[in-house]
N, C-alpha and C positions, 0 to 999 in steps of 0.2 A: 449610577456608576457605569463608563462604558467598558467595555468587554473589549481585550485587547486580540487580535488576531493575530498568529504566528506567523512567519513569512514562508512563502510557498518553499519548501527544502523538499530537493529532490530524494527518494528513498531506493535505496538498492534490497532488496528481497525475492525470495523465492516465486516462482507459478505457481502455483497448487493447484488450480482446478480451472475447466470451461464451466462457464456460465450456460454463454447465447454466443450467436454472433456477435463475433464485433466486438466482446467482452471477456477478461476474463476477472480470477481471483487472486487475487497475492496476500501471501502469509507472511506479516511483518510481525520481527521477533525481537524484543526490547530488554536489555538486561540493568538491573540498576543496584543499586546497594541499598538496605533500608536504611534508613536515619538513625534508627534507635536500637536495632537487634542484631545492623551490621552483617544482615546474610543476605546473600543474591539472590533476588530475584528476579523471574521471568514475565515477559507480559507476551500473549500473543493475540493480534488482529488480524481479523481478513480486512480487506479493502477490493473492493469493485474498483475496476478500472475499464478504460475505453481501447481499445485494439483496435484502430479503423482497419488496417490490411489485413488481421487476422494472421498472422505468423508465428505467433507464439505457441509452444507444445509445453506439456508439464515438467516442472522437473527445471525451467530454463529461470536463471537469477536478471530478474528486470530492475529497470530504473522508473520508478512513476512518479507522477508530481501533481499534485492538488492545480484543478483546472475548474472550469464551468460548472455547472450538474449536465449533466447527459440523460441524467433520469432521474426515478425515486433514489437508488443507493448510489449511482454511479457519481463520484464527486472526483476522479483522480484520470490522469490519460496517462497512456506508457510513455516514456519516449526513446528508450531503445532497449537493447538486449548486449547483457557484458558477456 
């Protein structure tokens, strides 16, 4: 069976934290309904992402978008700041 891949959707979420240069983390927060018990629930991911100019501060709601690996975790790049 082949494994279907999603298509790259750009995500808007919070900064949360520096990593390293060049890197930071974003706190992507997902609400859904369950199927059978009908009560909301939450999901929350960090995600590594790539900064090449380094401008981002904590607290600032980014846009990133599943790109190359840049490293071991790093699989997402920014691409601006709302």
């Amino acid at each position: 069976m082949v494994k279907q891949w999603a298509k790259k959707m750009p995500v808007e979420k919070l900064y949360d934290g520096i990593q390293n240069k060049k890197s930071i983390v974003v706190l992507v927060e997902r609400k859904y309904q369950h199927p059978f018990l009908k009560k909301i629930i939450k999901n929350k991911k960090k995600y590594h992402a790539h900064d090449e100019k380094n401008i981002f501060k904590i607290g600032d709601i980014v846009r990133i978008e599943e790109s190359k690996p840049y490293s071991k975790n790093k699989r997402f790049k920014v691409l601006e700041k709302n």
